[in-house]
C-alpha positions in Angstrom: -53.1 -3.9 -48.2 -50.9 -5.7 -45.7 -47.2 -4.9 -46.7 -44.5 -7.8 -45.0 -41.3 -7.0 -43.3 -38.5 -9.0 -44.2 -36.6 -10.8 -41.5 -32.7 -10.5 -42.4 -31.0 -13.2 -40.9 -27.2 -12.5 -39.9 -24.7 -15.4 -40.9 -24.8 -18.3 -38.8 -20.5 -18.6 -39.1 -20.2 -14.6 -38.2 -22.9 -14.9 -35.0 -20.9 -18.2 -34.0 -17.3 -15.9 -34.4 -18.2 -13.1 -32.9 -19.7 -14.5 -29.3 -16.4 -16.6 -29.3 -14.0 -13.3 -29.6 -16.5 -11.2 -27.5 -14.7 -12.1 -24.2 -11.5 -11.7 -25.6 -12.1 -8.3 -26.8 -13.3 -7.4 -24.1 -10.3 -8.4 -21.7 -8.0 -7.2 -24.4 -7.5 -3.6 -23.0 -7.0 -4.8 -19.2 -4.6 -7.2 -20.3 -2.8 -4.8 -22.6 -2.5 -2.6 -19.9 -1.0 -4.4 -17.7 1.5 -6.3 -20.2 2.8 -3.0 -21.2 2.5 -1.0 -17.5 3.7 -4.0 -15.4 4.8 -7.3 -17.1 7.3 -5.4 -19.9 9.0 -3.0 -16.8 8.9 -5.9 -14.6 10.7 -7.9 -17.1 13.3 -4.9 -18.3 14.1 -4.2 -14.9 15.0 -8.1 -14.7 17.4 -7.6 -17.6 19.1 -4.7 -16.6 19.6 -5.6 -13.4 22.3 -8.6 -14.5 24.2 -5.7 -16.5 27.8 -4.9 -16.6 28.8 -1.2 -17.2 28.3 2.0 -16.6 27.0 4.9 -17.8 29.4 6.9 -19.3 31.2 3.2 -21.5 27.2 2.2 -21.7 25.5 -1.6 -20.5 26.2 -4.8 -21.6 23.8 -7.9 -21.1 26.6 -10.0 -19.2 24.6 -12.4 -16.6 26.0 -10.2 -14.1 24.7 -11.7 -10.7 26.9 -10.1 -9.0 24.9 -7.3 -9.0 22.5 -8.7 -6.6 25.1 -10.5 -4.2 26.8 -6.8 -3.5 23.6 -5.0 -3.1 22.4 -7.3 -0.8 25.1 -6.8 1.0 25.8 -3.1 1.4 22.5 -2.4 1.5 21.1 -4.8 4.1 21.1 -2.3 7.0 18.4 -0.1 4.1 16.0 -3.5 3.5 16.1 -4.1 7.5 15.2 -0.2 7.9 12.3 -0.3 5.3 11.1 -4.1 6.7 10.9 -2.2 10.1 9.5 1.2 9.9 7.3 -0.2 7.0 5.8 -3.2 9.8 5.9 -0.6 12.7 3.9 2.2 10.2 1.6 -0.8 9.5 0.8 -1.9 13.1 0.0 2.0 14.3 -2.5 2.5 11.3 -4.1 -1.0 12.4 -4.5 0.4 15.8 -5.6 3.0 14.9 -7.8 2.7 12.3 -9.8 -0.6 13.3 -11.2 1.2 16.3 -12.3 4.4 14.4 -13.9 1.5 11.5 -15.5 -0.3 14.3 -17.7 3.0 15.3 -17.9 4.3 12.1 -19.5 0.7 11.0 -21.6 0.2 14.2 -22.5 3.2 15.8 -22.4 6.1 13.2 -25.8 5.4 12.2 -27.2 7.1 9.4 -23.7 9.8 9.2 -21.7 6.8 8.0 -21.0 8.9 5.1 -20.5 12.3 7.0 -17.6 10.9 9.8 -15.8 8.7 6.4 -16.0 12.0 4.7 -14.3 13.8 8.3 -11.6 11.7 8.3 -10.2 10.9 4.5 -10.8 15.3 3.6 -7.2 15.7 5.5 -6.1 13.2 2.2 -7.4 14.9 -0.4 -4.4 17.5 -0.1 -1.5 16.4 -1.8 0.9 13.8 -0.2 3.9 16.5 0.0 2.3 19.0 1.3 1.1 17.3 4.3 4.3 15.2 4.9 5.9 18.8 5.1 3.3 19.9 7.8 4.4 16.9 9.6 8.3 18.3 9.5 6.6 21.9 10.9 5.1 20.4 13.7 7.8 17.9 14.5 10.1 20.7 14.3 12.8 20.8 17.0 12.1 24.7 17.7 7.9 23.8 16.2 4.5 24.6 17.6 5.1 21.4 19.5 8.6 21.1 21.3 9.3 24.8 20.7 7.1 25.6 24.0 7.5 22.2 26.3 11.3 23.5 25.9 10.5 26.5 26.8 9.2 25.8 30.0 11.8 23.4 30.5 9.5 20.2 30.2 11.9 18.2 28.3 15.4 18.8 27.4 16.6 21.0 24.9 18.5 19.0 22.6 15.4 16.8 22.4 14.4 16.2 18.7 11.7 14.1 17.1 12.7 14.5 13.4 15.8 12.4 12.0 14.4 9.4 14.1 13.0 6.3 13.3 9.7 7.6 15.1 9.7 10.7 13.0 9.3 8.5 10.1 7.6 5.7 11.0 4.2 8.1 12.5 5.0 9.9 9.3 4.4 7.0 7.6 1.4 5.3 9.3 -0.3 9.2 9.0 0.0 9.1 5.7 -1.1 5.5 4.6 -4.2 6.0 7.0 -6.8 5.4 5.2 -5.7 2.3 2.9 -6.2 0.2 6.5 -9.3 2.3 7.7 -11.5 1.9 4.6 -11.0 -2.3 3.8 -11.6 -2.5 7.4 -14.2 -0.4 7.4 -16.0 -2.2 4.4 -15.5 -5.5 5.8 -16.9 -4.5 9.3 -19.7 -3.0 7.3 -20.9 -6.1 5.2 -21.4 -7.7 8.3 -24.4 -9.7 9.2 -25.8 -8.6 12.1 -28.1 -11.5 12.1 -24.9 -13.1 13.8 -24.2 -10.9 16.1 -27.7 -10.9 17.2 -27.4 -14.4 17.5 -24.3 -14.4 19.7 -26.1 -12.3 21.9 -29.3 -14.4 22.1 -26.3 -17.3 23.4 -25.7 -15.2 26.2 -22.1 -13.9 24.6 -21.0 -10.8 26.0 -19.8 -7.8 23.9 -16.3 -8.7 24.1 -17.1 -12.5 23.4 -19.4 -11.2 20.2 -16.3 -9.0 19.2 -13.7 -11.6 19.9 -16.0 -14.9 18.5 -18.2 -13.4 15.3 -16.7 -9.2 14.4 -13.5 -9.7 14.2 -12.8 -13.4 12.9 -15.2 -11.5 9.9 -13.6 -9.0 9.7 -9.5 -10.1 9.2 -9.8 -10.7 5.1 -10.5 -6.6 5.7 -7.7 -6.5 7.9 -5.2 -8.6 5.9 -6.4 -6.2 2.9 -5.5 -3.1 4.9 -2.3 -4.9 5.7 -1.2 -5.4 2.6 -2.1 -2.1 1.0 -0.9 -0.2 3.9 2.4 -1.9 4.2 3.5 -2.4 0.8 3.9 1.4 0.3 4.6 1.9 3.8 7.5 -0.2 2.7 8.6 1.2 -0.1 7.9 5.2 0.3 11.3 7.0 0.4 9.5 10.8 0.6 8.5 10.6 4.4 12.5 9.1 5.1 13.7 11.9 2.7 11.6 15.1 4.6 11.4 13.8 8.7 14.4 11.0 8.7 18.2 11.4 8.4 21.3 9.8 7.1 20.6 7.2 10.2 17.1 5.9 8.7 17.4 5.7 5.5 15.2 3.1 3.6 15.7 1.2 0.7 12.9 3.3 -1.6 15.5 6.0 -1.1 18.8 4.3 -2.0 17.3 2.9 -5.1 16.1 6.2 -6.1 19.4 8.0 -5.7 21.0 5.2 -7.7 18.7 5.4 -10.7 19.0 9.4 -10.2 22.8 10.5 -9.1 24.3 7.5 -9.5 23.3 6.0 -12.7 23.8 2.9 -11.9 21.2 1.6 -13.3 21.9 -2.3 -12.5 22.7 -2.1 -9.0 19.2 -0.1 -8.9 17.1 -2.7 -10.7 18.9 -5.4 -8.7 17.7 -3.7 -5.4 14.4 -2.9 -6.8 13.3 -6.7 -8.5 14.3 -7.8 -5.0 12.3 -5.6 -3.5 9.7 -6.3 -6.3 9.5 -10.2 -5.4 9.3 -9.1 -1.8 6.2 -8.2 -3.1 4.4 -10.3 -5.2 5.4 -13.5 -2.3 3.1 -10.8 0.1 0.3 -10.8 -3.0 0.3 -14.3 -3.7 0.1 -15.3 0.3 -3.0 -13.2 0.2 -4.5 -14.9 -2.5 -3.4 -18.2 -1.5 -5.2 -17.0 2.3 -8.2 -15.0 1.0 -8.5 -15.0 -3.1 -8.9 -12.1 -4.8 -12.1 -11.1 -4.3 -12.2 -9.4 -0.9 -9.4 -7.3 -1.9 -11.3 -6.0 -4.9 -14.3 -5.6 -2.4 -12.3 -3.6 0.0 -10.7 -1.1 -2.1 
């Protein structure tokens, strides 16, 4: 005796609903997230900074540009400081990093993995703790200067920390590997069907380098650019631990506004400056590359 199965058919109007909220739902948490994590501060630090008061009488919503006018102007030596330590960070990872990528891509062979493991382990220890080890080394009486004063090699007032080198190698040390691995992974995606073919044209290595590998590789470069200097440009903890009173960067005088100060306009004035600084950098790389080779990279 044959028994049927019955075939139960969903509702035409519920199928036809739910494929048209499916993508909706499922973009729903990414776009919460960033609504409530960047858009809503982004937007409260816009209010606040065109505030009147203080902390003590409170803040009033008063249209205050003026807040941006005086910060500008006291604290224009602090943006110039960031800009330049920040570009100068940037340029000694790049140098630094695109030749290590280069091997690592090219020659490494099957150890890819190993040398990439090598070089990011020094990373995996936390961000203060090796800023601090730079201060020990650069110290002016450290395992460093301590002995080449000593034998009377260089002078003994000489000092390294509370310069502008002290924290702009600080800097590029410690944003390292945000150039190194979108370099790396662009160098790596690499046809080498085309460089094989430079070289069947007779190019040399520096022509294949200068004419296929590195025109390929800059939306990696532009990446490590702009995820290297960004921070670079912003970070106030390598200025606070190897700089001075002399190199002082804007990261730091907006955090000791929003901290001691309490002035919490003049802060998110200098910061939502700082913020469209930015986003212009963001939008030229997506108006250069698009997004997808920055998602790639990282």
């Amino acid at each position: 005796m044959a028994v049927g199965t019955a075939t139960v058919r969903r509702p035409a109007l519920t199928t036809r609903w739910g494929r048209a909220l499916a993508p909706y739902l499922l973009i729903f948490p990414g776009v919460a997230w960033l609504l409530i994590f960047f858009l809503f501060p982004l937007l409260t630090l816009a209010v606040t900074s065109l505030m009147s008061g203080d902390f003590v009488a409170g803040f009033q919503f008063t249209w205050n540009f003026n807040n941006y006018t005086y910060g500008l102007g006291l604290y224009a030596t602090q943006y110039s400081h960031s800009l330049e330590y920040g570009a100068s960070a940037t340029l000694i990872a790049f140098l630094l990093a695109y030749p290590a990528a280069y091997w690592i891509a090219f020659h490494a062979g099957p150890r890819k993995s190993a040398y990439l493991l090598i070089i990011l382990l020094p990373f995996f220890v936390s961000f203060v703790l090796r800023t601090l080890s730079w201060e020990t080394l650069m110290g002016d009486d450290g395992p460093i200067l301590g002995p080449l004063k000593s034998a009377h090699l260089i002078p003994s007032d000489f000092r390294v920390l509370a310069t502008p080198i002290a924290v702009t190698f600080g800097l590029a040390y410690t944003f390292f590997p945000y150039m190194l691995l979108p370099i790396y992974a662009s160098l790596e995606k690499i046809d080498r069907r085309l460089i094989e073919a430079a070289e069947d044209l007779f190019a040399n290595r520096v022509e294949v380098f200068r004419r296929v590998i590195f025109p390929l590789s800059i939306p990696g470069v532009f990446a490590g650019v702009l995820l290297t200097g960004i921070p670079a440009t912003a970070d106030f903890v390598n200025q606070t631990l190897l700089g001075g009173a002399g190199t002082t960067m804007i990261g730091r005088v907006i955090e000791q506004q929003f901290e001691v100060s309490a002035n919490y306009p003049l802060a998110s004035a200098l910061a939502f400056v700082f913020m469209l600084g930015l986003l212009a950098m963001l939008l030229l790389y997506q108006r250069l590359f698009g997004t997808d080779e920055l998602v790639r990279a990282r």
